[in-house]
C-alpha positions in Angstrom: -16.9 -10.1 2.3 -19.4 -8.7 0.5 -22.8 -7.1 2.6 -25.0 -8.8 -0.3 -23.5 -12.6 -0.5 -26.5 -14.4 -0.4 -27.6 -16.3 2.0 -25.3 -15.2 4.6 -26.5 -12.0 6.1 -28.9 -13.0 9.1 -29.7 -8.9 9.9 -27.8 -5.6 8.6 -25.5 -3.5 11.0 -28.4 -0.4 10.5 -30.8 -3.1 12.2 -28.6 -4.2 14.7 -27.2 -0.8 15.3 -30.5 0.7 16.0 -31.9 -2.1 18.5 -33.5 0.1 21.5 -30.9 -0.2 24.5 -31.6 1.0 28.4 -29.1 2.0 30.8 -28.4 2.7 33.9 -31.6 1.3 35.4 -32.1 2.9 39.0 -34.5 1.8 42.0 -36.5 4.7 43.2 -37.2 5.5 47.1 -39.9 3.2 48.2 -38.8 0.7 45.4 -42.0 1.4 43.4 -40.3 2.7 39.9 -37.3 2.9 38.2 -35.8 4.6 35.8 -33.4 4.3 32.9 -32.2 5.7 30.0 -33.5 4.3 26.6 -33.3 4.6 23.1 -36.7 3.4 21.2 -37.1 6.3 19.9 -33.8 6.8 17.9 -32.7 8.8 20.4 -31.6 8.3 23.7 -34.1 9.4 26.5 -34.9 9.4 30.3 -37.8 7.1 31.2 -39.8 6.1 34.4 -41.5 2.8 34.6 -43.5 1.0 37.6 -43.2 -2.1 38.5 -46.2 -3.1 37.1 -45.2 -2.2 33.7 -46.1 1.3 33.0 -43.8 2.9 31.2 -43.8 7.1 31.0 -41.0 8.9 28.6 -40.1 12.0 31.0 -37.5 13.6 28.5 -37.5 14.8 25.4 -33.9 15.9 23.9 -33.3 17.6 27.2 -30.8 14.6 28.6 -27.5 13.6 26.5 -27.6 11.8 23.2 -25.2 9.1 24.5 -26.1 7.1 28.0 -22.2 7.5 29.1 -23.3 8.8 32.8 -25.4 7.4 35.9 -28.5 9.0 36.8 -29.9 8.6 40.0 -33.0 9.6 42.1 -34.1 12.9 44.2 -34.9 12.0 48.2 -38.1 12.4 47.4 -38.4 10.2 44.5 -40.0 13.1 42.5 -36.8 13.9 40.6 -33.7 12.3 38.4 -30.3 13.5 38.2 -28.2 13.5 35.3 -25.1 14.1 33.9 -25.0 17.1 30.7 -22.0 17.9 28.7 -21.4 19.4 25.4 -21.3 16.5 22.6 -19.3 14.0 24.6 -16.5 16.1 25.8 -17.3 15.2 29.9 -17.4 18.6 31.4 -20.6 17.2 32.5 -23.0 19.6 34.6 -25.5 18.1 37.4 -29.1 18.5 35.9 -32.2 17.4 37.3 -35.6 16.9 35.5 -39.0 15.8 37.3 -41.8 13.5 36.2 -43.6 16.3 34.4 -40.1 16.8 32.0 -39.2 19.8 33.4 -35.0 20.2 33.5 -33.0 22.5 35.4 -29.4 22.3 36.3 -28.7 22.0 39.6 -24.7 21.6 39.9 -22.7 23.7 37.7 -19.1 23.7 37.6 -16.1 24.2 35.3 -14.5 21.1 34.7 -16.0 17.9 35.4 -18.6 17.0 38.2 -19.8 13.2 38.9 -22.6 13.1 41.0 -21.8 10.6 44.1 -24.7 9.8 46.1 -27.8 11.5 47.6 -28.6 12.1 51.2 -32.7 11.3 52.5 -32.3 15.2 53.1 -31.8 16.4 50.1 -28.0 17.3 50.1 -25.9 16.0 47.0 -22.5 14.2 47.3 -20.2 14.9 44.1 -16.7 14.8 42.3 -15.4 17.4 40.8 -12.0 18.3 39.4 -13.0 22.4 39.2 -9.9 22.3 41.6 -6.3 20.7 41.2 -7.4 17.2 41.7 -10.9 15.2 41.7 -12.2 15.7 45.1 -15.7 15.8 47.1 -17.8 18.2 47.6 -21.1 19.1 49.1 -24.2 20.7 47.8 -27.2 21.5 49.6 -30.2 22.6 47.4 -32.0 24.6 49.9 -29.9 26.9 50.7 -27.4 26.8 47.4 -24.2 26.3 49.0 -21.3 24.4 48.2 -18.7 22.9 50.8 -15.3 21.2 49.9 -15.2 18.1 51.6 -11.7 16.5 50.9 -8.2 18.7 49.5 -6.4 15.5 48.7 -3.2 15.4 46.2 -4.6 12.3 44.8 -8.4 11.8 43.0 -11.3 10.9 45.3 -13.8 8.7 44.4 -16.7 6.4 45.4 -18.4 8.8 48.5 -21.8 7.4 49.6 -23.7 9.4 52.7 -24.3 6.8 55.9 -28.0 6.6 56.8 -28.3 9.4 58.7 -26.5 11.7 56.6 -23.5 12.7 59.0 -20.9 10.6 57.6 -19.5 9.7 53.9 -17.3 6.8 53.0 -14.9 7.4 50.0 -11.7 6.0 48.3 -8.4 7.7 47.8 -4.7 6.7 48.1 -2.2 9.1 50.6 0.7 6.7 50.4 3.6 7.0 48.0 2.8 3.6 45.9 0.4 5.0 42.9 -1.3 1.7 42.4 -2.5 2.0 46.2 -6.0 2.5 47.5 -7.7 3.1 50.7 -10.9 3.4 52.0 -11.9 6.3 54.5 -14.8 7.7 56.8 -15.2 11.0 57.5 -17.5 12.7 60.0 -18.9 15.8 58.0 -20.1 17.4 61.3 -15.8 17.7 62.4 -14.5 17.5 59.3 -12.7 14.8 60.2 -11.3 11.1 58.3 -10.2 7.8 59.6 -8.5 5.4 57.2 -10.2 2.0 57.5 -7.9 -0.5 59.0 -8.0 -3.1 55.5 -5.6 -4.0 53.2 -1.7 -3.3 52.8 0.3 -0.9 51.2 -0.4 -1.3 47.2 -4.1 -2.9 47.4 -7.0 -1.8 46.6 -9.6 -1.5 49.0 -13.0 0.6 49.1 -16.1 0.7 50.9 -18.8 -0.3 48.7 -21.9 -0.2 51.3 -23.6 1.1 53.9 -25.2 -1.1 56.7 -28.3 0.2 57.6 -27.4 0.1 61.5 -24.9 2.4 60.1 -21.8 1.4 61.9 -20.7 -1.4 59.5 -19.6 -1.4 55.7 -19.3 -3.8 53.3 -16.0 -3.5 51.5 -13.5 -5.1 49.4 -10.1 -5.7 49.3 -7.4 -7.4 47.4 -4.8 -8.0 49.4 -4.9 -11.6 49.2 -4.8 -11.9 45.6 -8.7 -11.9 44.9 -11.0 -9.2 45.1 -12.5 -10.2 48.4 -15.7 -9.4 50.2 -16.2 -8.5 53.8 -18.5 -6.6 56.9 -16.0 -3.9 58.3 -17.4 -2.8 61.8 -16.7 0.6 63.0 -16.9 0.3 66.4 -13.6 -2.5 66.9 -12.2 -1.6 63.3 -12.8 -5.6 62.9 -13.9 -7.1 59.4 -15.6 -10.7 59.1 -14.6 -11.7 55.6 -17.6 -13.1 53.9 -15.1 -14.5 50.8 -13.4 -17.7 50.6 -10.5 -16.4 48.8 -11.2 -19.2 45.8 -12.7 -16.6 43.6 -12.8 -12.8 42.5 -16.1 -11.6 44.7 -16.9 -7.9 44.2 -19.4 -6.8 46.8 -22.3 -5.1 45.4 -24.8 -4.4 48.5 -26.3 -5.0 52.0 -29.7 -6.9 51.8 -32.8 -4.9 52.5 -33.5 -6.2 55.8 -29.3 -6.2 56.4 -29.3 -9.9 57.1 -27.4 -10.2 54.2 -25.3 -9.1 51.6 -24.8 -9.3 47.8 -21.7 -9.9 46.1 -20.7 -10.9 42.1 -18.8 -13.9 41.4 -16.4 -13.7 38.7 -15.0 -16.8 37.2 -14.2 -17.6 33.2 -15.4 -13.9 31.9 -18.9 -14.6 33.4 -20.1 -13.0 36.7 -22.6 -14.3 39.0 -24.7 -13.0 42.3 -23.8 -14.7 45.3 -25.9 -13.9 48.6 -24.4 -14.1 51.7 -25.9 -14.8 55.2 -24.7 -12.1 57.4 -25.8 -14.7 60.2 -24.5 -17.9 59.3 -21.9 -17.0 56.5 -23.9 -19.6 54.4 -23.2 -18.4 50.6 -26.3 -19.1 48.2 -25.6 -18.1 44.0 -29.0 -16.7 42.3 -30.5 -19.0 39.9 -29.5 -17.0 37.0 -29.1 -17.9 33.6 -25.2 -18.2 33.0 -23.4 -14.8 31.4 -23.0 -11.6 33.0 -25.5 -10.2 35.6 -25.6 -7.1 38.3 -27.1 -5.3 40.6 -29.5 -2.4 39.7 -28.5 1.1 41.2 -30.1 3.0 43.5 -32.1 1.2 45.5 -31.5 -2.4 44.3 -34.8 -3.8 45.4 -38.7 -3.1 44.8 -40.9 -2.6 47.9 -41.8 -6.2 48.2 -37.9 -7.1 49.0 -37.0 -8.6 45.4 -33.5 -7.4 44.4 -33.1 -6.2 40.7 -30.6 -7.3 38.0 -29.6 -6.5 34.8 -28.9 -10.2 33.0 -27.1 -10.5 29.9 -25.2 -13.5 27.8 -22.8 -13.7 24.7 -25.9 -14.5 22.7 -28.8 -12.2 24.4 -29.5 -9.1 25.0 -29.7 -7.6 28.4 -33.1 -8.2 30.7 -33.6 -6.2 33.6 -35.3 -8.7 36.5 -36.5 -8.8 39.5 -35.2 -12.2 41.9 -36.6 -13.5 44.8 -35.1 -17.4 46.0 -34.9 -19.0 42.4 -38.1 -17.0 40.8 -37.6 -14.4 38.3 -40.2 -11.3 36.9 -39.1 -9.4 33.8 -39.4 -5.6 34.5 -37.4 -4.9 31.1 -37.8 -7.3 27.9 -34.7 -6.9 25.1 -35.9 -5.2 22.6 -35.0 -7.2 19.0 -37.1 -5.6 16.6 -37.1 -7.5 13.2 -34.4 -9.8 14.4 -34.9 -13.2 15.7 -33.5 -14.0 19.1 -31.9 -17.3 18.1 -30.0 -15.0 14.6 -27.2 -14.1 17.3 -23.8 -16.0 17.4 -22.7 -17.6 21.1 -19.3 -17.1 22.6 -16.8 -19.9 23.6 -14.6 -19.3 26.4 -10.8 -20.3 25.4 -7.6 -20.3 26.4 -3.8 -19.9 24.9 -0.3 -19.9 26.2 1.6 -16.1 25.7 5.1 -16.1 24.6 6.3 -16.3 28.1 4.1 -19.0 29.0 1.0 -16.8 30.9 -2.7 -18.8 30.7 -4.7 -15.7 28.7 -8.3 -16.6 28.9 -10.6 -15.2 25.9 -13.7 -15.4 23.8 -14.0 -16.9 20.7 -16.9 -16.2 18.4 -16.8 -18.6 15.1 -18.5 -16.9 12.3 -19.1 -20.4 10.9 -21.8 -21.1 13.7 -23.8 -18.0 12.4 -27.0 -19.2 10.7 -26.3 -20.0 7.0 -22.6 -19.9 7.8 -20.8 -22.6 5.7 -18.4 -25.2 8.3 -15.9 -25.9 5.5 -15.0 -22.1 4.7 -12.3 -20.3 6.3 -13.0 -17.3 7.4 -11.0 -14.0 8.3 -10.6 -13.1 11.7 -10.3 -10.3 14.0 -9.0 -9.4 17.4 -10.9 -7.2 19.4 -9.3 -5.4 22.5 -10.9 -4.1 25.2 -10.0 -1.1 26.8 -9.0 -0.2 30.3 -6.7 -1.7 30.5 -8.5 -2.8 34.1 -11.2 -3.8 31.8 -12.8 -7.1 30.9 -14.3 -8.5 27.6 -17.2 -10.4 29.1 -19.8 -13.0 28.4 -22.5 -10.6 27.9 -24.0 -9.6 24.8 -21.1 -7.8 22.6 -22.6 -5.7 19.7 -19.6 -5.1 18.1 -18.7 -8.9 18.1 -22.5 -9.9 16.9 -21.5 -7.3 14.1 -18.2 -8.9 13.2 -19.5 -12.2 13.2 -22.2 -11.1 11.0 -20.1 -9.7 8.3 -18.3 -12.9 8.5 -15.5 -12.7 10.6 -14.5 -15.0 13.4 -13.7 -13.1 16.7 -11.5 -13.2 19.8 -12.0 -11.2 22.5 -8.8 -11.5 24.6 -8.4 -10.7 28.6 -4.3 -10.2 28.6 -2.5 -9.3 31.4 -4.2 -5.9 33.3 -7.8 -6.9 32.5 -10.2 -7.6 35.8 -11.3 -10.9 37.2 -8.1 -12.6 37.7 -7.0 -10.9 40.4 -4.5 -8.3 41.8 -1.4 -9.6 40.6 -2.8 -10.3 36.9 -4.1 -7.1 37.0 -1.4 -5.3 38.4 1.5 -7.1 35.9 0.7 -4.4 33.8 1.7 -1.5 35.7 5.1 0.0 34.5 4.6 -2.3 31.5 2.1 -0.3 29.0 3.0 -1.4 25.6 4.8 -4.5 26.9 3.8 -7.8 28.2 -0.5 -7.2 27.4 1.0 -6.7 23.6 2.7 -10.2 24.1 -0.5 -11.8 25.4 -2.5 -9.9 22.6 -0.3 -11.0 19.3 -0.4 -14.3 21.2 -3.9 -13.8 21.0 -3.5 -13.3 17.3 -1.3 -15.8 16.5 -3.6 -18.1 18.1 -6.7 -17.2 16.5 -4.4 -17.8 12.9 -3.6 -21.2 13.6 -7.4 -22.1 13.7 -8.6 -24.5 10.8 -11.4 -22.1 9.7 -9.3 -19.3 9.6 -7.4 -17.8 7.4 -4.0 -16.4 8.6 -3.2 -14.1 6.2 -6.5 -12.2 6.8 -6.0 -10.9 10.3 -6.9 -7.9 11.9 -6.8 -6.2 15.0 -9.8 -3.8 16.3 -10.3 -1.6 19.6 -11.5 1.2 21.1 -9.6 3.3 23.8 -6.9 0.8 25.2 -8.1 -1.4 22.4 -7.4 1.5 20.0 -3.9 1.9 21.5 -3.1 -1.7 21.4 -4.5 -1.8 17.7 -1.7 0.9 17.2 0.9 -1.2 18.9 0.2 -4.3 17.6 0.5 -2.8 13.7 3.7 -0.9 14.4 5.2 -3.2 17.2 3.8 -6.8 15.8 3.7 -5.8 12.1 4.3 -9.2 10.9 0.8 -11.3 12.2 -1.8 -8.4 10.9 -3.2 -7.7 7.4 -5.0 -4.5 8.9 -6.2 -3.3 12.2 -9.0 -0.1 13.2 -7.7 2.0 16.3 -10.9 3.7 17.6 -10.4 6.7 20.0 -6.8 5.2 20.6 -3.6 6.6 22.4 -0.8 7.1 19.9 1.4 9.6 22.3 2.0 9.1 26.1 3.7 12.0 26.9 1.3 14.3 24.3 -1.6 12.3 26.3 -0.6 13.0 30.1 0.2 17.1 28.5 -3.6 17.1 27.8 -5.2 14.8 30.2 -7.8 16.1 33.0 -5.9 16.0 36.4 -7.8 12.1 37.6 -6.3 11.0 34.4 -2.9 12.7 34.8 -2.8 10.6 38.2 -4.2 7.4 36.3 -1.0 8.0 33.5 1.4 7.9 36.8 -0.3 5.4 38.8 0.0 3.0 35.4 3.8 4.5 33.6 5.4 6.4 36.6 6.6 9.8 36.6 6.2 10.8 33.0 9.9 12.8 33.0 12.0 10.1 35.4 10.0 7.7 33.0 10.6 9.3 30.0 12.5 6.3 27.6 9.5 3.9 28.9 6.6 6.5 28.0 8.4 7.5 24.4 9.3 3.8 23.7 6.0 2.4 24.4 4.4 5.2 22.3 3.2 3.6 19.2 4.0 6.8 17.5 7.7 6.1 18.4 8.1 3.2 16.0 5.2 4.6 13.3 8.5 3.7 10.8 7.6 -0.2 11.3 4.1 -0.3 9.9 3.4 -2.4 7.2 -0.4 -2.9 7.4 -3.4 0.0 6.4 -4.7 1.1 9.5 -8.1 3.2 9.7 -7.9 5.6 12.1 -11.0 6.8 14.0 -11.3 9.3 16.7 -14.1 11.9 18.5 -13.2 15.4 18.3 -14.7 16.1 21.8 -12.5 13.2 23.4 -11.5 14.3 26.4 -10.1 10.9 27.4 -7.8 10.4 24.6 -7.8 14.2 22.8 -8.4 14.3 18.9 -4.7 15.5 18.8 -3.6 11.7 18.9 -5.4 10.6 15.9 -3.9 14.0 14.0 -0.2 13.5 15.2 -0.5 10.0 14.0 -1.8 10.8 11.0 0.4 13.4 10.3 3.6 11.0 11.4 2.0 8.9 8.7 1.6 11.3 6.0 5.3 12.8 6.8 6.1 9.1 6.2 5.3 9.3 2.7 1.9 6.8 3.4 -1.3 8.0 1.7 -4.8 8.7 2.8 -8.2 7.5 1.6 -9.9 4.6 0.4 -7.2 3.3 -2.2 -4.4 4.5 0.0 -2.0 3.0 2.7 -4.5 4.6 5.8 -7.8 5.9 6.2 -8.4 8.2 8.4 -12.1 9.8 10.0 -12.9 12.3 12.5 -16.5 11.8 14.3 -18.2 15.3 15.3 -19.8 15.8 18.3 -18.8 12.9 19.3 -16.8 12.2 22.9 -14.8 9.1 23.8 -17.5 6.6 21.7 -20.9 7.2 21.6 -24.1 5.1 22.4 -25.9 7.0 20.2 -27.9 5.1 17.5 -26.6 7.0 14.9 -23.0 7.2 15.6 -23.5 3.2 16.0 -24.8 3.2 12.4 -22.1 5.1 11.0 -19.7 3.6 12.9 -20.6 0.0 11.7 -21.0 1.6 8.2 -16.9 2.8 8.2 -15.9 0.1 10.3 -17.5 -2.9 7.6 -16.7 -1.3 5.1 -12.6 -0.5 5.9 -12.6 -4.4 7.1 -14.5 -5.3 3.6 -11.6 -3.4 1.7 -8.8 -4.5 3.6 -9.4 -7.9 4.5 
């Protein structure tokens, strides 16, 4: 579909590509500022604004091109942490940078370190994998040491410092089931951990917050099926469940005051704050505009009380607010340049049957409801995976999806079996099952999407990125028969090459999701795409970082090369394309790569479909 019908074109990717973006917004101590990353510039940077609007660029190229990583706050409020690599390959280094722009690194390791949490003293809670496995560790900056916290077989995640400092609540799993997770307290002054008394063997349960009394936490668990919300006390190991169980409820945060708590609703791919009375139990759900909202970091609310949220739909781009019982304040406006607001397409929520009967719920964007978008013409359409696969495609604003539907396609956005929001055992179906029953529910998906009136089956194709890009090689050499092309971005093509190359967190993930890659071994080379590369029958573009750490460039190559051995050809009049994206990680926010990448993406989709 060409870029210059007349008529049709409501904005070009470069303009939608380069729309200014913030992330990671964070509350500063004292709730007077916060600060984000942003891209107005063309380049993402770190930035400080009060609440009263003024706005301060602190950076300037010293933070990382793409907005991957939290930041977070100093004690004092004086400083921001961030997370540096080296062009997207994650061996991220601790940095801090003050409100005059002055940088420094402050945590430097070899491997990867993920800054946890920050205690009112100064002392820095982090992850690192320099060892044999992700675990905690401790850094004070006045006097430079570093203290190993946990030794654990399994990764650690998730540590937060109670409010005095002398204890830390994590996640980790010391049982023999993989999928398992537990939630611990440890006492830094003995050294010592006590499991909290939640959950059953094979759930996942964490500690999410702090009370400020500092002997309760706010946790979740899924035991019951939902993700449920609840106040753990420490001092009877009791927990008064705040969640009905009639709903996913993540918890988010304990109100400033600690009367109450904050959790996120999750029901039909949207997600909405619920508060709870810690008192009555009473549940009240903000007054926000339907779509996808949550909780800003740090310290979640400004000085006067108001809690802040990030707000997003299918159709508009994401608002950072500040709530207080039903009013609203915009901190943050969406930034839409040359584009009018009302040019962006809305999502539907649907749902279809899989072949073995399963309820997949999805989103359906109709290029025909695009302004100057003709009803009568059928259109081709596209399935875009989400990756994970404990992901979820969401009804927040999808830039990808605006971008399809812009060039004309009509898109579903499918949450198979393994994506969040439906609970445990959805999510869960898909452990021991990569490359199984979620492929079902996706060709479903595309099946589905084929039978529509205003689109045109025999111009299908299948597009994701990470898990998307694996399924996009799974559906084209597993379901050759629905797709007339697909784009696997950054995707997994070799399990067993992939667990060989993977950082040790990962390595556990692999196991957690396939088993033990050599008692496993049939399963993990049978649900290898690579495996059954002799089935393909549809060009497939192949698109991968060379800094991935997450899925290493050496997938793309070996599928490339399994192609080429084949006899298939590369380039534009060939049977693949292929691309390799320098200094680039596992996808970029970058404004530029989002350029390019809309650039190769249209134009591969323009050719083949």
């Amino acid at each position: 579909m060409s870029s210059e019908t007349s008529g049709k074109r409501r904005f070009t990717p470069e303009e939608l590509a380069r729309l200014p973006e913030f992330h990671h917004p964070r509350v500063a101590p004292g709730g007077e500022r916060i600060a984000f990353y942003y891209d107005g510039t063309g380049r993402n940077e770190l930035y400080v604004q009060r609440v009263d609007g003024d706005r301060t660029r602190i950076s300037d190229g010293e933070v990382p091109r793409a907005a991957r990583w939290p930041i977070e706050w100093d004690a004092d409020g004086e400083r921001v942490f961030f997370h540096l690599d080296d062009g997207g390959d994650e061996q991220n280094d601790v940095w801090a940078i003050d409100l005059d722009g002055d940088a420094e690194p402050v945590i430097e390791t070899p491997g990867q370190a993920v800054l946890n949490d920050v205690a009112d003293d100064g002392r820095l809670l982090y992850g690192s994998d320099e060892g044999e496995q992700m675990n905690l560790y401790l850094f004070d900056p006045e006097s430079g040491e570093t203290e190993q916290l946990t030794e654990n077989d399994e990764p650690v995640r998730g540590g937060a410092f109670s409010p005095d400092g002398g204890r830390i609540s994590y996640a980790t799993n010391e049982t023999a089931a993989m999928e398992n997770r537990d939630a611990y307290v440890m006492d830094l002054g003995s050294g010592e951990s006590r499991r909290l008394e939640i959950g059953e063997t094979g759930s996942q349960t964490a500690a999410v917050d702090w009370h400020p009394d500092g002997e309760r936490l706010l946790v979740r668990d899924d035991t019951e099926d939902f993700t449920n919300a609840g106040v753990y006390d420490l001092g009877d190991d009791s927990v008064s469940w705040l969640s009905d169980g009639s709903a996913e409820e993540s918890p988010q945060a304990f109100g400033p005051d600690g009367e109450t708590a904050y959790v996120l609703r999750s029901e039909r791919a949207g997600r909405t704050p619920v508060r709870y009375d810690l008192t009555t139990g009473d549940a009240a759900m903000l007054d926000l505009a339907d779509g996808v909202a949550s909780l800003a970091g740090g310290e979640h609310y400004l000085a006067d009380g108001r809690a802040v949220f990030t707000q997003t739909t299918p159709a508009s781009r994401s608002t950072l607010l500040a709530y207080d019982d039903g009013a609203t304040e915009t901190l943050i406006e969406p930034d839409y340049g040359d584009i009018d607001p009302d040019a962006f397409a809305d999502a539907e929520y649907v749902t279809y049957d899989s072949e073995d009967g399963t309820e997949i719920g999805a989103l359906l964007y109709d290029a025909r409801d695009r302004p100057a978008g003709d009803a009568d013409e059928e259109t081709p359409g596209v399935v875009k995976v989400h990756g994970g696969p404990h992901g979820q495609s969401m009804q927040s604003f999808d830039l990808y999806a605006q971008f399809l539907v812009s060039e004309g396609y009509s898109v579903l956005l499918p949450n198979y079996r393994g994506s969040i929001g439906r609970g445990r055992e959805f999510q869960q179906a898909i452990l021991g099952d990569w490359g199984g029953a979620e492929q079902a529910d996706i060709a479903a998906g595309g099946r589905w999407l084929g039978d529509r009136e205003f689109v045109d089956e025999d111009r299908l194709g299948v597009f994701g990125g990470s898990y998307g890009g694996y399924s996009a090689y799974c559906q084209l050499t597993m379901y050759p028969e629905i797709w007339a092309t697909g784009v696997a971005w950054i995707g997994i093509t070799d399990l067993q090459l992939l667990y060989e190359e993977s950082m040790p967190h990962f390595k556990a993930t692999l196991e957690q999701q396939l088993g033990d890659p050599e008692e496993n071994e049939d399963l993990w080379r049978e649900r290898s795409p690579i495996t059954h590369v002799g089935s393909m029958e549809a060009p497939v573009f192949v698109v991968h970082g060379v800094n991935d750490p997450r899925c290493p460039i050496s997938q793309a190559r070996t599928f490339r090369d399994a192609l080429l051995e084949r006899g298939w050809e590369e380039g534009p009049d060939g049977d693949f394309e292929y691309e390799e994206l320098e200094e680039e990680g596992h996808g970029s926010s970058d404004a530029e790569q989002k350029v390019r990448a809309f650039g190769l993406i249209g134009e591969f989709l323009e050719r083949r479909l």
